[in-house]
C-alpha positions in Angstrom: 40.3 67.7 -96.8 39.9 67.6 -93.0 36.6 66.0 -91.9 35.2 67.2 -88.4 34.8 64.1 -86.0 33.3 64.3 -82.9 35.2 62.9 -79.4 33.2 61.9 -76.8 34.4 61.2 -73.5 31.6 60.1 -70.8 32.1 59.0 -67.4 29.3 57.7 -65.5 28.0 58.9 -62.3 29.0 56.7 -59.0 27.1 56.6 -55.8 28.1 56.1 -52.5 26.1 54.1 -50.1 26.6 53.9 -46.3 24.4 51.9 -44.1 25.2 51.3 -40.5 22.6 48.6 -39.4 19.9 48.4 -37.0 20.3 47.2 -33.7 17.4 45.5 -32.2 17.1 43.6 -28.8 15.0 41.8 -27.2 14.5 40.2 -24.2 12.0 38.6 -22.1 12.1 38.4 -18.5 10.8 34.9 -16.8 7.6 34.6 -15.0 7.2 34.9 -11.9 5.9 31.3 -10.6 4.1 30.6 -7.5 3.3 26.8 -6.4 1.5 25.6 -3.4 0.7 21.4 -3.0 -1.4 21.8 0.1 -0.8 18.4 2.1 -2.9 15.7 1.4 -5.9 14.9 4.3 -5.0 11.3 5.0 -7.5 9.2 7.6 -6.8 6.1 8.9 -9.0 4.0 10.9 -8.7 0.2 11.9 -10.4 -2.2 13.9 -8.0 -4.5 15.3 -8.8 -8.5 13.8 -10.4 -10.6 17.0 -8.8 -14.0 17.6 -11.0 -16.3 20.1 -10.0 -20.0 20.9 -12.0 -21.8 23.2 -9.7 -24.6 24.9 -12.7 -25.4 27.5 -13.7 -28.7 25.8 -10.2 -29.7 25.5 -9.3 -29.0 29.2 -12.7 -31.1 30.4 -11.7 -33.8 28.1 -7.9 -34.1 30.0 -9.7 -33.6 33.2 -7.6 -30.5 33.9 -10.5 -27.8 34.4 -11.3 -25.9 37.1 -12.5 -26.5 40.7 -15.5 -25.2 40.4 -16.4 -26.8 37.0 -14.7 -30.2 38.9 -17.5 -30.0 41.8 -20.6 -28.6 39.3 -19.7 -31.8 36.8 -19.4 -33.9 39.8 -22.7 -32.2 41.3 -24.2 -32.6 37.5 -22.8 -36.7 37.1 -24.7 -37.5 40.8 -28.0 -36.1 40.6 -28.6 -37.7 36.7 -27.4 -40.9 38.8 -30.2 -40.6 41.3 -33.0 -39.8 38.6 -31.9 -43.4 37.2 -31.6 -44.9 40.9 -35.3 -43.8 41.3 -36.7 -44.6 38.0 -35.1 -48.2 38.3 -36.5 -48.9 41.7 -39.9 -47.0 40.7 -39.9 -49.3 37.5 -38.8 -52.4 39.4 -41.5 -51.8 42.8 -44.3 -51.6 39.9 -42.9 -54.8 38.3 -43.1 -56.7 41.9 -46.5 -55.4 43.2 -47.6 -56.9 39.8 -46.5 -60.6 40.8 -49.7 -62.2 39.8 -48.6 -61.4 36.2 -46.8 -64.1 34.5 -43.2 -64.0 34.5 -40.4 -63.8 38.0 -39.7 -60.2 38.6 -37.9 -61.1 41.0 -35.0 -63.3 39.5 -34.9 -60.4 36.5 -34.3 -57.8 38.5 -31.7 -59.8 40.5 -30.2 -60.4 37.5 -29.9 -57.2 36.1 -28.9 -55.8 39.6 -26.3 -58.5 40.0 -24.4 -58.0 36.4 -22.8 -54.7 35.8 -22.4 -53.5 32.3 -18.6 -54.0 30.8 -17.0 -51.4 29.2 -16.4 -50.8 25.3 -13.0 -51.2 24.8 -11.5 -48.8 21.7 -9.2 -46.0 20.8 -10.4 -42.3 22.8 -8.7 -39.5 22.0 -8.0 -37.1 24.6 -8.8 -34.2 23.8 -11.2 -35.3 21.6 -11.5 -34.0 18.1 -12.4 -30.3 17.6 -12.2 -29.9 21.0 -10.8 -26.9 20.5 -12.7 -23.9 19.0 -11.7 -20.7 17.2 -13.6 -17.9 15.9 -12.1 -15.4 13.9 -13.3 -11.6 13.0 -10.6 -9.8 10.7 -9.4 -6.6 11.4 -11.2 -3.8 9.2 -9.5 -0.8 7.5 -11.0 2.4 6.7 -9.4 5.0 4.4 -9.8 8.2 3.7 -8.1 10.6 1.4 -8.9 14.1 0.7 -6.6 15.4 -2.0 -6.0 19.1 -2.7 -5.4 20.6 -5.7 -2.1 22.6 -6.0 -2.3 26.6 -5.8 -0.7 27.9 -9.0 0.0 31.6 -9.4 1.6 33.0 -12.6 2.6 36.4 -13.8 4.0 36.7 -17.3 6.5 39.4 -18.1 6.3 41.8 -20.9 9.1 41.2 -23.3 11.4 44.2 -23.5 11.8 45.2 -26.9 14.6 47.8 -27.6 15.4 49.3 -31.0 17.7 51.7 -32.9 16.8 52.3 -36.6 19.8 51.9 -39.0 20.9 54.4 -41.3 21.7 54.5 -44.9 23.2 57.4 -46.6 23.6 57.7 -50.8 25.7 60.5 -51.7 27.4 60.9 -55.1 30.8 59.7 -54.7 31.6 60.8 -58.8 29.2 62.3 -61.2 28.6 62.1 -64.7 30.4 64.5 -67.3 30.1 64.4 -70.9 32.9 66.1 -72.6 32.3 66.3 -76.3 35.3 67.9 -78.8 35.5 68.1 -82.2 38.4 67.4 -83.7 39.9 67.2 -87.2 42.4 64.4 -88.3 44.6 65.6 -90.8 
C-alpha cells in the first residue's frame, strides 16, 4: 500500500542591507585675540648724597691757612695779650699803692716779671686729632610706579558644524517559498 508523505521544501527569506555612512565635520575656527600691555609709568627722583669735610682745623693746626685768617688770629693772639698786660699792671699798681700792707710787692712782682714760664715738653700732633670734620647726608630715592593693566579683547568663533545623513537601504535580496508535495514511496 502506498502511504502519502508530505515533502516540504522551505527556504528562508534574505535581506539585503546597504548603509553608506554619515559624514559629519566639524570645525572650529580660532579666536580672534587682541592684547595691549600699556607701558608701565615709571618715576624716578633722587637727591644726590651730600659729602662735607671741613679740613679748616687741620689747616690752622699746620699753620697753612689763609692770609686773612693768619692776620685775624694774629690780630685775635695780640689784643687777649694786652687785656693780660693791663690786668697785670692794674693788679700789680693796686698791690704797690697798698705798701703799708705787710709783705714786698715789690720784690714779688720783680720776681714774677723776671722769670718766664718754661714750656711743657710732650708729644703734639699736628693736625691734632679730629681735626678734620665730615658730615654726611645720603642720597634719597623716590619711586614711583604706575602699572597698567593689559587691554584684552576676545572674539570666539562659532564652530562650523557640517553634516550629511547616512543612508541605509533593506531590500529583500531572496524571499521565502514554501513548496509542499505529496508524494508516495512505493
Amino acid at each position: 500500500m502506498q502511504i502519502p508523505q508530505i515533502s516540504m521544501q522551505s527556504q528562508m527569506a534574505q535581506i539585503q542591507i546597504r548603509q553608506t555612512k554619515g559624514i559629519q565635520e566639524i570645525r572650529q575656527p580660532n579666536a580672534e585675540l587682541s592684547i595691549q600691555q600699556p607701558h608701565v609709568a615709571l618715576s624716578i627722583q633722587t637727591t644726590p648724597a651730600k659729602l662735607q669735610i671741613d679740613q679748616t682745623q687741620a689747616w690752622e693746626d699746620m699753620n697753612l691757612m689763609h692770609i686773612f685768617r693768619q692776620n685775624e688770629k694774629a690780630a685775635e693772639e695780640g689784643k687777649n695779650s694786652l687785656l693780660e698786660g693791663i690786668g697785670r699792671r692794674a693788679e700789680q699798681g693796686s698791690e704797690l699803692m697798698k705798701l703799708e700792707n705787710v709783705g714786698t710787692p715789690v720784690i714779688n712782682q720783680a720776681i714774677m716779671d723776671g722769670n718766664r714760664q718754661n714750656k711743657s715738653l710732650g708729644i703734639k700732633f699736628i693736625p691734632s686729632q679730629f681735626a678734620v670734620k665730615t658730615s654726611y647726608e645720603p642720597a634719597q630715592v623716590q619711586i614711583e610706579v604706575q602699572t597698567n593693566k593689559p587691554i584684552v579683547e576676545a572674539s570666539t568663533q562659532k564652530p562650523i558644524h557640517n553634516f550629511e545623513r547616512g543612508t541605509v537601504m533593506v531590500d529583500m535580496e531572496q524571499y521565502q517559498q514554501l513548496e509542499m508535495d505529496v508524494v508516495y514511496n512505493d
